[in-house]
MIBA-319285 format. One line per field, with one value per residue: residue in three letters; z, x, y of N, C-alpha, C in turn. Coordinates in Angstrom, 1 decimal, padded with zeros to 4 digits. Atoms other than C-alpha are relative to their C-alpha. Layout:
res <- (ALA/...);
n_z <- (Z/...);
n_x <- (X/...);
n_y <- (Y/...);
ca_z <- (Z/...);
ca_x <- (X/...);
ca_y <- (Y/...);
c_z <- (Z/...);
c_x <- (X/...);
c_y <- (Y/...);
This chain:
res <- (UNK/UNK/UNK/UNK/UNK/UNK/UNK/UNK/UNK/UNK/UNK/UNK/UNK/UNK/UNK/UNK/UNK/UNK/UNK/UNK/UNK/UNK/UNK/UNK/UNK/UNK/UNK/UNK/UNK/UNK/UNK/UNK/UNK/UNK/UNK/UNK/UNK/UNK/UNK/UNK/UNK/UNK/UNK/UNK/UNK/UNK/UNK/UNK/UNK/UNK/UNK/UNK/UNK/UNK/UNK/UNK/UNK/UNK/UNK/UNK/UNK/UNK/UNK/UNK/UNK/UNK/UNK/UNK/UNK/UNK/UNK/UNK/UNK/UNK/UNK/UNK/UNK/UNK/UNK/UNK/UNK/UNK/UNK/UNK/UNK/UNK/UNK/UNK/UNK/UNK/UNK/UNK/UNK/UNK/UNK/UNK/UNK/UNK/UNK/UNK/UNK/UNK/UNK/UNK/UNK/UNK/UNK/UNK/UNK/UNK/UNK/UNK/UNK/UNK/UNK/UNK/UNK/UNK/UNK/UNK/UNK/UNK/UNK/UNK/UNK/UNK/UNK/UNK/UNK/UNK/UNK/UNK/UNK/UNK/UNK/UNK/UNK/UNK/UNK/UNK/UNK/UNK/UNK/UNK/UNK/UNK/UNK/UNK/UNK/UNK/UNK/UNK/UNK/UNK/UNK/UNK/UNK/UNK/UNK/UNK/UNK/UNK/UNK/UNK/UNK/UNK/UNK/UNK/UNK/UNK/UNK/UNK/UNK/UNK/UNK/UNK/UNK/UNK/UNK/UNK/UNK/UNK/UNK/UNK/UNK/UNK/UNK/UNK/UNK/UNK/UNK/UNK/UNK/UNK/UNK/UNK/UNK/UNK/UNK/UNK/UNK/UNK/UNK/UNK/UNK/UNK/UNK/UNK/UNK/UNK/UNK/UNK/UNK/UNK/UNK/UNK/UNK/UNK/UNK/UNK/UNK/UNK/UNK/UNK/UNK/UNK/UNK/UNK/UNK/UNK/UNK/UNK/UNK/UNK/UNK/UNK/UNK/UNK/UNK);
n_z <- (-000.6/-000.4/-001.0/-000.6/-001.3/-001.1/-001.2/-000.9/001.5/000.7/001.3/-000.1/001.1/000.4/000.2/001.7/-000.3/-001.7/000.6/001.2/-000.5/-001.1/001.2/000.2/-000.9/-000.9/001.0/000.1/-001.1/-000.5/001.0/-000.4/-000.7/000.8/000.9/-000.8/000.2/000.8/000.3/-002.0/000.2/001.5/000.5/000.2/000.1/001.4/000.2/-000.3/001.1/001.8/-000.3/000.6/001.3/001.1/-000.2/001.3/000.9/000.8/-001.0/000.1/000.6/001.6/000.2/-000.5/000.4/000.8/-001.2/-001.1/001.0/000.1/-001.1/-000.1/001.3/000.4/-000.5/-000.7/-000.2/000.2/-001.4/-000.9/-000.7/000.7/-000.5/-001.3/000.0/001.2/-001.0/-000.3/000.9/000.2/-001.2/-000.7/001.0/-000.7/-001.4/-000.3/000.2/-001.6/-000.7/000.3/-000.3/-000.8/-000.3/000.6/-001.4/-001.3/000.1/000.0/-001.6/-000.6/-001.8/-000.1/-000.5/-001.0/-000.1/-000.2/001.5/001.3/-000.3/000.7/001.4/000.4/000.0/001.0/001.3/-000.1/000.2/001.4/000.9/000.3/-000.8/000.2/000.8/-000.1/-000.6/001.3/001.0/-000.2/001.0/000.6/000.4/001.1/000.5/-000.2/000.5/-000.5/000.6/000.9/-000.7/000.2/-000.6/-001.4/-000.2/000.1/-000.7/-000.9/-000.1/-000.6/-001.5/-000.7/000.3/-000.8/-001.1/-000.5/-000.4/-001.0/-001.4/000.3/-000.6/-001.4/-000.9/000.0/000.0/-001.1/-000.5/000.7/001.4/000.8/-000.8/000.6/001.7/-000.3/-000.1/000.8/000.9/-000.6/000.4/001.4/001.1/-000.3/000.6/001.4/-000.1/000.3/001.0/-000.4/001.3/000.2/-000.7/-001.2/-000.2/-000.7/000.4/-001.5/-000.9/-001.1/-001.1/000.1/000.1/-001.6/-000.8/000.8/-000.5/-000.9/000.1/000.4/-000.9/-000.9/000.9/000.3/-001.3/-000.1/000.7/-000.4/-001.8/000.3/000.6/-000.8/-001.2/000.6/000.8/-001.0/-000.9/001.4/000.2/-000.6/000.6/001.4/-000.4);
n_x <- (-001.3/000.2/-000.1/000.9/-000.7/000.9/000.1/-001.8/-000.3/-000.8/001.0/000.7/-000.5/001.0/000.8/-000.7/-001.5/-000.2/-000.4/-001.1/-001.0/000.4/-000.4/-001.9/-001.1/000.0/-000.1/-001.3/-000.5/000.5/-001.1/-001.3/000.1/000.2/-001.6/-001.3/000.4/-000.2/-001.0/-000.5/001.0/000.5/-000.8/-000.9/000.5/000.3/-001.5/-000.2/000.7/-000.4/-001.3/000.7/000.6/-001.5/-000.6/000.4/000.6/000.9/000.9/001.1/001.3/000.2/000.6/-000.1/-001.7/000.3/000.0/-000.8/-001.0/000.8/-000.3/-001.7/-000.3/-000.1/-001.7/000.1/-001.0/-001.2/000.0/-000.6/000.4/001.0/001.2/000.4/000.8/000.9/001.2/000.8/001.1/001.2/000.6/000.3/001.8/001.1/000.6/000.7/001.6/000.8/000.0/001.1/001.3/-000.3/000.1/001.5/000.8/-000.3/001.0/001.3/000.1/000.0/-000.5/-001.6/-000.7/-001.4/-000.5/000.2/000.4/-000.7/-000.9/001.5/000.2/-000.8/000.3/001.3/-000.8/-000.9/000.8/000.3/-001.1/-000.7/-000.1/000.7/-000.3/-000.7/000.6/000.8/-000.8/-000.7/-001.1/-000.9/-001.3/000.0/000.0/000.9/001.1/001.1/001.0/-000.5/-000.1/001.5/000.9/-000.2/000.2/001.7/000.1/-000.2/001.3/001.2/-000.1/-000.3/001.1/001.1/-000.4/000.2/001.5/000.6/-000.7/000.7/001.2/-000.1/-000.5/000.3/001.9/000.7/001.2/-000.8/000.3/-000.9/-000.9/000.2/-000.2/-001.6/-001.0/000.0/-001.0/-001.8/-000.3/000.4/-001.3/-000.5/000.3/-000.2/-001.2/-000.8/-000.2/-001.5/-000.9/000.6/-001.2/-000.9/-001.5/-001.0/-001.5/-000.4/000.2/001.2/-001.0/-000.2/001.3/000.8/-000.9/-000.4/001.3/-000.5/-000.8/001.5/001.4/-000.4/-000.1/001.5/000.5/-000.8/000.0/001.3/-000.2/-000.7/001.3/001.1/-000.2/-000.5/001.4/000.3/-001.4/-000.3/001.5/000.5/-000.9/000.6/001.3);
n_y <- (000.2/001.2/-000.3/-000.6/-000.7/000.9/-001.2/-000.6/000.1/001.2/000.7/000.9/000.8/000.9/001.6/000.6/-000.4/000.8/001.0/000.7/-000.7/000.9/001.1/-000.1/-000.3/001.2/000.8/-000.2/000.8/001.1/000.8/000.2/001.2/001.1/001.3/000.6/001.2/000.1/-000.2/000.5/000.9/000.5/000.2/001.1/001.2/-000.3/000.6/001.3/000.6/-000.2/000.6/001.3/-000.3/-000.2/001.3/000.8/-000.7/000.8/000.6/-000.6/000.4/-000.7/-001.1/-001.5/-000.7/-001.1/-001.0/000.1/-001.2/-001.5/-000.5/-000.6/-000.6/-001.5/-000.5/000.1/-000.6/000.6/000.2/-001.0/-001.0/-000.2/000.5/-000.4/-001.5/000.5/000.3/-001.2/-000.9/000.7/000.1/-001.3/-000.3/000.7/-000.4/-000.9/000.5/000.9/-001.2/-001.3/000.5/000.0/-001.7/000.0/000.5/-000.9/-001.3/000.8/000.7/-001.3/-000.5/-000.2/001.3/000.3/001.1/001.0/000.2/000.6/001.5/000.7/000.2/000.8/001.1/000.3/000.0/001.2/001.3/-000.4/-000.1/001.0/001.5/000.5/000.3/001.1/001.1/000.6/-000.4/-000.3/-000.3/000.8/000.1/000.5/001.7/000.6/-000.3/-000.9/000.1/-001.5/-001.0/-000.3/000.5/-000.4/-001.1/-000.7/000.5/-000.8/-001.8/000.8/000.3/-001.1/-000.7/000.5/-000.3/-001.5/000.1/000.4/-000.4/-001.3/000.4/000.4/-001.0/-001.1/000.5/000.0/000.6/001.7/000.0/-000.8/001.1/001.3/-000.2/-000.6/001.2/000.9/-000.6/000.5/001.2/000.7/000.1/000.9/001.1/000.2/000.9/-000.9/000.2/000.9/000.5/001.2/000.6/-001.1/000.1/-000.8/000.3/-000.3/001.1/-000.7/-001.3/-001.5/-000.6/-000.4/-001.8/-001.5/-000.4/-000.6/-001.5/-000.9/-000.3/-001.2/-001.2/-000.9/-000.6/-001.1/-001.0/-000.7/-000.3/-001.0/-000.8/-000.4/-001.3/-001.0/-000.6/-000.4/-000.7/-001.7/-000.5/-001.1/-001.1/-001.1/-000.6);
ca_z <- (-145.6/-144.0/-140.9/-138.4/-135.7/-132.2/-128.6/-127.2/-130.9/-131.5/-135.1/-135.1/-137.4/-139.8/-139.6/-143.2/-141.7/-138.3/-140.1/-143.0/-140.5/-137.6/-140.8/-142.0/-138.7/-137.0/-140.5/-140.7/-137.1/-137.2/-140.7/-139.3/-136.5/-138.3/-140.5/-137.6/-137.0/-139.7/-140.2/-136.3/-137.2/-140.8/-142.7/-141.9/-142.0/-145.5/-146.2/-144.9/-147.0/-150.3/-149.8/-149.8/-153.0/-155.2/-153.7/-155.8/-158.3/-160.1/-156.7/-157.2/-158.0/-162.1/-161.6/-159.8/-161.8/-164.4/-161.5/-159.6/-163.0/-163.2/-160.0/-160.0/-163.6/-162.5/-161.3/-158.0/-155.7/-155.2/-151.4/-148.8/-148.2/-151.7/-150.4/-147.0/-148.5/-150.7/-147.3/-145.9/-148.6/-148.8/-145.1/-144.4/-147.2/-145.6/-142.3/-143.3/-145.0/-141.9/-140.2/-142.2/-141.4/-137.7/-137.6/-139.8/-137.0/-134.2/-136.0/-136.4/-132.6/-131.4/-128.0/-127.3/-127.6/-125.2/-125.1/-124.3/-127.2/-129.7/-128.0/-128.8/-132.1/-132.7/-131.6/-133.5/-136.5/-135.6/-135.5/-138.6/-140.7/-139.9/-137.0/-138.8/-142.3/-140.9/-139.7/-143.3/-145.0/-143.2/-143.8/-145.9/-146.7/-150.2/-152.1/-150.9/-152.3/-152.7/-154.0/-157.3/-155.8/-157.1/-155.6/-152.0/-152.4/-153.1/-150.1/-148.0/-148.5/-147.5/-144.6/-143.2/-144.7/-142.7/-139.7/-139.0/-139.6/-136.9/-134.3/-135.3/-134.6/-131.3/-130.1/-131.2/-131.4/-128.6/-129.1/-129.5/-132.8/-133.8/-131.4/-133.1/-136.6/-135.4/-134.7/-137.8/-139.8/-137.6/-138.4/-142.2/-144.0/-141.6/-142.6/-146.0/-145.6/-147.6/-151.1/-150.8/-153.4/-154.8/-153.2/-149.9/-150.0/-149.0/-149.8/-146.2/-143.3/-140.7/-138.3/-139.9/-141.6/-137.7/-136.8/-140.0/-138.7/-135.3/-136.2/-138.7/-136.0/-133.8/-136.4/-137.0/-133.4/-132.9/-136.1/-135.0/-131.1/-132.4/-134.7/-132.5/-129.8/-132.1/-134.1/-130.5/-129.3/-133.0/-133.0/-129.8/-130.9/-134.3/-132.5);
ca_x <- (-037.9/-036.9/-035.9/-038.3/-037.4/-038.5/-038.1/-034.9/-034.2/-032.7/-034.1/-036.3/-035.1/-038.3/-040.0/-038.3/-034.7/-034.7/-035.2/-033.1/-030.3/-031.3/-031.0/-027.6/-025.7/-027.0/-026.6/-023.4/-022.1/-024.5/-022.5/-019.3/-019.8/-021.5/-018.1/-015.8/-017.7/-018.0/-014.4/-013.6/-016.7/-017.6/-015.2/-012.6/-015.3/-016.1/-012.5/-012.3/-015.2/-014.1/-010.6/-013.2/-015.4/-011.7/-010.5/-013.6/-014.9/-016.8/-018.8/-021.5/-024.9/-025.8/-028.9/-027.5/-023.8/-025.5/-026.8/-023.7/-021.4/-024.0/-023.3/-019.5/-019.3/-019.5/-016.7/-015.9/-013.7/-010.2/-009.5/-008.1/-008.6/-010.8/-013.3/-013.3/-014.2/-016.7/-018.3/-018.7/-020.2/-022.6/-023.2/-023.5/-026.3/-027.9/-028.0/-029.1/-032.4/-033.0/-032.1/-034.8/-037.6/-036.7/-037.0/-040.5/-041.9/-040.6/-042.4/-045.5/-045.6/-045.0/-043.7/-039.6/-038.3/-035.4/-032.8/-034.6/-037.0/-034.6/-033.2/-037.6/-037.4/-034.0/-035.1/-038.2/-036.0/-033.6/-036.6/-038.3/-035.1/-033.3/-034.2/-037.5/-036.5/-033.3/-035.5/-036.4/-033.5/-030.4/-027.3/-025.3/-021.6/-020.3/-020.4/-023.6/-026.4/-029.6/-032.8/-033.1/-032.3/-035.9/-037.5/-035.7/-035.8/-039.7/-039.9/-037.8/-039.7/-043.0/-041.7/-040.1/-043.7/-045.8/-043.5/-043.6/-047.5/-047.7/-045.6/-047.5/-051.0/-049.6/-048.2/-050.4/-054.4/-056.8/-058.8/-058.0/-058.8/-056.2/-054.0/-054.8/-054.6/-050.7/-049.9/-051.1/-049.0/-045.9/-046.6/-047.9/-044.2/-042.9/-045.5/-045.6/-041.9/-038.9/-038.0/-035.2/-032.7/-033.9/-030.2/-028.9/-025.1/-022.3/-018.6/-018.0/-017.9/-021.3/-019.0/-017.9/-021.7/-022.9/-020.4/-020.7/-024.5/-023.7/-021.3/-024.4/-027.0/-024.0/-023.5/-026.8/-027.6/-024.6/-025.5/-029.4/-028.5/-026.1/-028.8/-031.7/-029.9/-028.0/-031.4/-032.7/-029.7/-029.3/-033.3/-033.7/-030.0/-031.6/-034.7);
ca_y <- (-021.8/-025.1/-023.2/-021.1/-018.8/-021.0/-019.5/-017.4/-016.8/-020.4/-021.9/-024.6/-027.2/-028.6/-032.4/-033.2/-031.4/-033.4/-036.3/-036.7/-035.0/-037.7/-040.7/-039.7/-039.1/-042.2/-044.4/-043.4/-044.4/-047.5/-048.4/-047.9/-049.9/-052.8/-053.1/-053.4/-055.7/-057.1/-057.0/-058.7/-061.4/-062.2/-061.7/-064.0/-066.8/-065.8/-066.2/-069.2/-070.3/-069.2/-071.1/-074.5/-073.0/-072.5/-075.8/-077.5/-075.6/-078.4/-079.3/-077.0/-078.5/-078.7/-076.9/-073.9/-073.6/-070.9/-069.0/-069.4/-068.1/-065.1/-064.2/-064.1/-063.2/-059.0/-057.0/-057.4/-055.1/-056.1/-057.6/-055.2/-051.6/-051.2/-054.0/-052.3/-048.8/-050.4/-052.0/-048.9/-047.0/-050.2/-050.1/-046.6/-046.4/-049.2/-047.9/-044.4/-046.2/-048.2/-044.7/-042.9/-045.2/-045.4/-041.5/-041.7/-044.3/-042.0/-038.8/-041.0/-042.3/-038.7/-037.1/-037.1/-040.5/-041.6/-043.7/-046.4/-045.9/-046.2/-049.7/-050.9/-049.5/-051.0/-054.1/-054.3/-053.7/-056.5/-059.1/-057.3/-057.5/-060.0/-062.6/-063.4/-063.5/-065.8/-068.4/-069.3/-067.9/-068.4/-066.3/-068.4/-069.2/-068.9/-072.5/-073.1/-074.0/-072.1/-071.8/-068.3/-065.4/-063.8/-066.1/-065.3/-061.7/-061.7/-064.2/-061.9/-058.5/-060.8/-061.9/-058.7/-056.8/-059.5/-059.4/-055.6/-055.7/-058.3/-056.8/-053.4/-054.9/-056.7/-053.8/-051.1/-053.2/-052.7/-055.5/-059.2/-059.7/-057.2/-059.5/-062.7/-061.0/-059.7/-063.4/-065.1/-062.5/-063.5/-067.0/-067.3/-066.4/-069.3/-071.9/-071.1/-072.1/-070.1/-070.7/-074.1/-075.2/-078.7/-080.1/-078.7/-078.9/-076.9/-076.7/-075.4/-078.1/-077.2/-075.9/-072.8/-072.4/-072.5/-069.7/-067.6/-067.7/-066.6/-064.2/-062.7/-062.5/-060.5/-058.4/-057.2/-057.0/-054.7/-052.8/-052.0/-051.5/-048.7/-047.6/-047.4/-045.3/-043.1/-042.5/-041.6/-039.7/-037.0/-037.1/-034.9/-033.3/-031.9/-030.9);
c_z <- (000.9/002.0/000.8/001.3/001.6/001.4/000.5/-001.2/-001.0/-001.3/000.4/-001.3/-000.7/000.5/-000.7/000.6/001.0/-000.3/-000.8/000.9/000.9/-001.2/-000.1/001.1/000.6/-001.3/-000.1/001.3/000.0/-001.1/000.2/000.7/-000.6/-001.4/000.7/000.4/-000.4/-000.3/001.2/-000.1/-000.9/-000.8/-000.3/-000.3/-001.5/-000.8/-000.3/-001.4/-001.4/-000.2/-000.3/-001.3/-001.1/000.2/-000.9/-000.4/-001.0/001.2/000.0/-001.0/-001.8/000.1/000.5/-000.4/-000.9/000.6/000.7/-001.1/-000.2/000.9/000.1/-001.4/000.2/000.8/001.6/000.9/000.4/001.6/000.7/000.2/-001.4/000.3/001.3/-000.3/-000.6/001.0/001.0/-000.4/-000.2/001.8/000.8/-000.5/000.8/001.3/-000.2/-000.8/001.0/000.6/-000.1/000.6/001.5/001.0/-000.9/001.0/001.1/-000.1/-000.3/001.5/001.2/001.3/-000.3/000.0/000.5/-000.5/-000.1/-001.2/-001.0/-000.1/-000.8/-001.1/-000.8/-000.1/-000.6/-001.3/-000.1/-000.3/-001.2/-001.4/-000.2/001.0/-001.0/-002.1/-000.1/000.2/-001.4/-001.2/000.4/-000.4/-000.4/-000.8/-001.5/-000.3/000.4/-000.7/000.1/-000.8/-001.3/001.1/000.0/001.1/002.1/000.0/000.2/001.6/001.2/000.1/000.3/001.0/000.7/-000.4/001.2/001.5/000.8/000.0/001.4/001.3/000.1/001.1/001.3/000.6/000.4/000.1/001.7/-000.1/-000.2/-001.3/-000.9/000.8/-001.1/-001.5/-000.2/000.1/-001.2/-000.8/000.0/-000.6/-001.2/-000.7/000.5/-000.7/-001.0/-000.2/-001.4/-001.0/000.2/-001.4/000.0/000.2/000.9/000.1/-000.1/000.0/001.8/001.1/000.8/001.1/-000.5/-000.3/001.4/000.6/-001.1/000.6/001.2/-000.1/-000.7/001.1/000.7/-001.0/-000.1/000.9/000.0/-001.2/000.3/001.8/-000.2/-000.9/000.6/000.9/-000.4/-000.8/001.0/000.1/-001.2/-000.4/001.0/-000.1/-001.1/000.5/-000.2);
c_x <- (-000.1/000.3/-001.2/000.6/-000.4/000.4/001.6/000.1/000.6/-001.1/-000.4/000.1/-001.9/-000.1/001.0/001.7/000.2/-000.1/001.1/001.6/000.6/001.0/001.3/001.2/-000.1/000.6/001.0/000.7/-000.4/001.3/001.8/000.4/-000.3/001.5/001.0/-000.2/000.1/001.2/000.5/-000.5/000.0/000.8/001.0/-000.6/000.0/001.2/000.0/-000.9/000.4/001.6/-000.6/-000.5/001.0/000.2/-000.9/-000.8/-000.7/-000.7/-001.1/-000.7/-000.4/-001.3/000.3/001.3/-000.4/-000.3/001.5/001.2/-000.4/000.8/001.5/000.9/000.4/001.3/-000.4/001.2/001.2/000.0/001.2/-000.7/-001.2/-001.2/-000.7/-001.1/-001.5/-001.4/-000.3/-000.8/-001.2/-001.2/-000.9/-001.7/-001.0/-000.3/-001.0/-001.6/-000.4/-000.4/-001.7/-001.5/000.4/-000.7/-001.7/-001.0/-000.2/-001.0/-001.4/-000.4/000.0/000.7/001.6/000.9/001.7/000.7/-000.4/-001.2/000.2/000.4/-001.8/000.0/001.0/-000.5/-001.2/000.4/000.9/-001.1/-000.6/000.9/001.3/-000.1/-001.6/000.2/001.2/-000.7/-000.5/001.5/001.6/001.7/000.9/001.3/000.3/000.6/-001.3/-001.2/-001.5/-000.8/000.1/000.0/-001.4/-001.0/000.2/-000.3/-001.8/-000.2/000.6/-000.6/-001.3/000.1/000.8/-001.5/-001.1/000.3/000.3/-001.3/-000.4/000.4/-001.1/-001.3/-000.1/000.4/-000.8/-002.0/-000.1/-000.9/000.7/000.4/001.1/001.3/000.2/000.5/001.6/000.6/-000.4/000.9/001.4/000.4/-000.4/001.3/000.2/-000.5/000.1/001.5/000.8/000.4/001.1/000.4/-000.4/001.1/000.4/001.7/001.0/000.9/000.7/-000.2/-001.7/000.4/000.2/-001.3/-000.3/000.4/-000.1/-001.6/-000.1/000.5/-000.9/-000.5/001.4/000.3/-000.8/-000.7/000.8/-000.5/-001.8/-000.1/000.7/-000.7/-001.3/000.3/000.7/-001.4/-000.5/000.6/-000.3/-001.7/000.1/001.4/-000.6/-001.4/000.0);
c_y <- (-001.2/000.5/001.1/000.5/-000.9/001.3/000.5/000.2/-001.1/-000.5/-001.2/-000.9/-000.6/-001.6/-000.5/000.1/-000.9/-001.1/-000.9/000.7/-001.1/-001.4/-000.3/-000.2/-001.6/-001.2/-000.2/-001.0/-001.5/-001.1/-000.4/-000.8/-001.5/-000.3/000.3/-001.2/-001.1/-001.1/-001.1/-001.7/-001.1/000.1/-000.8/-001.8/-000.1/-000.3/-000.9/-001.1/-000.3/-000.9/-002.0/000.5/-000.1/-001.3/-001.2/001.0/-000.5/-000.3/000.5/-000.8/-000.1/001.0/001.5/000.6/001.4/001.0/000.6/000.7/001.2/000.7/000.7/000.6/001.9/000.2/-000.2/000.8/-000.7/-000.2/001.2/001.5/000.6/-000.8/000.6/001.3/-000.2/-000.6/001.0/000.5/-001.0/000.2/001.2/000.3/-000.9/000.1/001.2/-000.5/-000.2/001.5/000.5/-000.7/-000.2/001.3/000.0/-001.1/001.0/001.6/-000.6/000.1/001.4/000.0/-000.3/-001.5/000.1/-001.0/-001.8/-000.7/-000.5/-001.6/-000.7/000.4/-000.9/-001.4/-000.9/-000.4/-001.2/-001.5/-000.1/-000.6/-001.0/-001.1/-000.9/-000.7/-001.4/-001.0/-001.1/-000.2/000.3/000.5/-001.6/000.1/000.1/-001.7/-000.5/000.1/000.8/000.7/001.3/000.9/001.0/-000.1/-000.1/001.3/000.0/-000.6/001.0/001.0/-000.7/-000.2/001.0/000.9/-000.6/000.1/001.4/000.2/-000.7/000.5/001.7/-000.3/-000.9/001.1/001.1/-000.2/000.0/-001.0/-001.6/-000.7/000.9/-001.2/-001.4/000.1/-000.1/-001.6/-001.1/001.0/-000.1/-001.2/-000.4/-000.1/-001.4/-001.5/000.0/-000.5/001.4/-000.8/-001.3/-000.8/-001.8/-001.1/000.8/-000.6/001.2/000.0/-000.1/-001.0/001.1/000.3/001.4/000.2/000.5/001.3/000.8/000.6/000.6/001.6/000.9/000.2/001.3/001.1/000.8/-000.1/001.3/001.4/001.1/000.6/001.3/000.9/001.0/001.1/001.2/000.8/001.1/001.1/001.4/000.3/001.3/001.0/000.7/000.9/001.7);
C-alpha cells in the first residue's frame, strides 16, 4: 500500500506519493504562471516578429530555407484561445518535469526544506536551464537565422548536463579539486562555443530581438521562482 498509518492516526503519504503529488500541483501553478506571462511578455513580440518574416518571405538564407519549410510545414494551432490552451498543456507538462526533479533533489538532500530552499533550488534551475544554455544559444525571434536544430539540442543537453555537474561539485565538494573540477565544467560548454548558423541575419530589427530576450529571461525567472517555492510549499503540504 502506497499509504501507512503515521502518528495520531493521520496517513503517512509514501516517497513516490509526495513526490509525483509535490511535481503536479506545483507544475501546474508554475505553468500557469509562466503563460500569463508569457502572454503579458512574449507573445506580443513574437507577433510582432512574424508580421516582418510574412513581409519577406524570400529573405531567409539558401542554406537554411529547407530547414525553415520543415519546420512550418506541420500543423500548427490556430491563434487565439486554441494556441493559449495548447500553451498551457505544453507548459504545465514542462513545469511538472522540472517539478519532478526539484522534488527528487529535495528527497536526495534530506531534512524539511523551506521556503527559502525552494528559491536555491529554483535558482539553480534558472542558471542550469536557461541562463547558461542562453549565453551560447540565445532565445531567438522567428525569421532568424540559426544553426540545425540537432545540432543545438545536443549542444543544449551538454551544456545544462555540464552546468548542473558544476554547480553540484561547487556546492556540494569538500576539497578544492572538486572546486576547480565544478568550474571547468561551468566553463567548457562556453568555450567550446554553441553550434552558429554559417550567416547571422534576422528579419526582425535588434531592438525587438533585445526585448524578446529580456522578456525570455523574465519569463523564466518568474516561471522557476514560482516553481521553486510552490515545490517547497506542496512538499511539506503532502508530507
Amino acid at each position: 500500500m502506497s499509504l501507512t498509518a503515521g502518528a495520531g492516526g493521520r496517513a503517512a503519504r509514501s516517497p513516490f506519493t509526495r513526490l509525483v503529488g509535490t511535481a503536479v500541483a506545483a507544475g501546474l501553478v508554475a505553468g500557469l504562471a509562466l503563460t500569463v506571462v508569457q502572454k503579458v511578455q512574449v507573445t506580443p513580440l513574437i507577433a510582432q516578429a512574424e508580421t516582418y518574416e510574412v513581409a519577406q518571405p524570400d529573405a531567409h538564407p539558401h542554406e537554411h530555407a529547407d530547414e525553415h519549410e520543415h519546420e512550418h510545414a506541420g500543423w500548427k494551432p490556430e491563434n487565439g484561445t486554441e494556441r493559449t490552451l495548447y500553451t498551457v498543456l505544453a507548459n504545465s507538462t514542462m513545469g511538472i518535469g522540472f517539478g519532478l526533479l526539484l522534488c527528487a533533489a529535495m528527497l536526495v538532500r534530506g531534512g524539511r526544506p523551506t521556503w527559502r530552499d525552494g528559491l536555491v533550488w529554483s535558482a539553480a534551475g534558472y542558471v542550469v536551464f536557461f541562463v547558461a544554455p542562453s549565453l551560447g544559444l540565445p532565445p531567438e525571434l522567428p525569421g532568424t537565422a540559426a544553426a540545425p536544430v540537432s545540432e543545438r539540442q545536443l549542444w543544449w543537453s551538454l551544456t545544462a548536463l555540464a552546468t548542473a555537474g558544476g554547480i553540484a561539485l561547487l556546492t556540494f565538494g569538500r576539497k578544492w579539486t572538486f572546486a576547480l573540477a565544478g568550474l571547468m565544467l561551468l566553463a567548457a560548454p562556453q568555450l567550446a562555443g554553441a553550434p552558429q548558423p554559417l550567416v547571422h541575419t534576422s528579419m526582425a530589427p535588434p531592438e525587438l530581438a533585445h526585448a524578446f530576450i529580456f522578456a525570455s529571461a523574465l519569463a523564466n525567472a518568474a516561471f522557476w521562482l514560482v516553481l521553486g517555492s510552490c515545490t517547497a510549499f506542496f512538499f511539506k503540504k503532502f508530507e
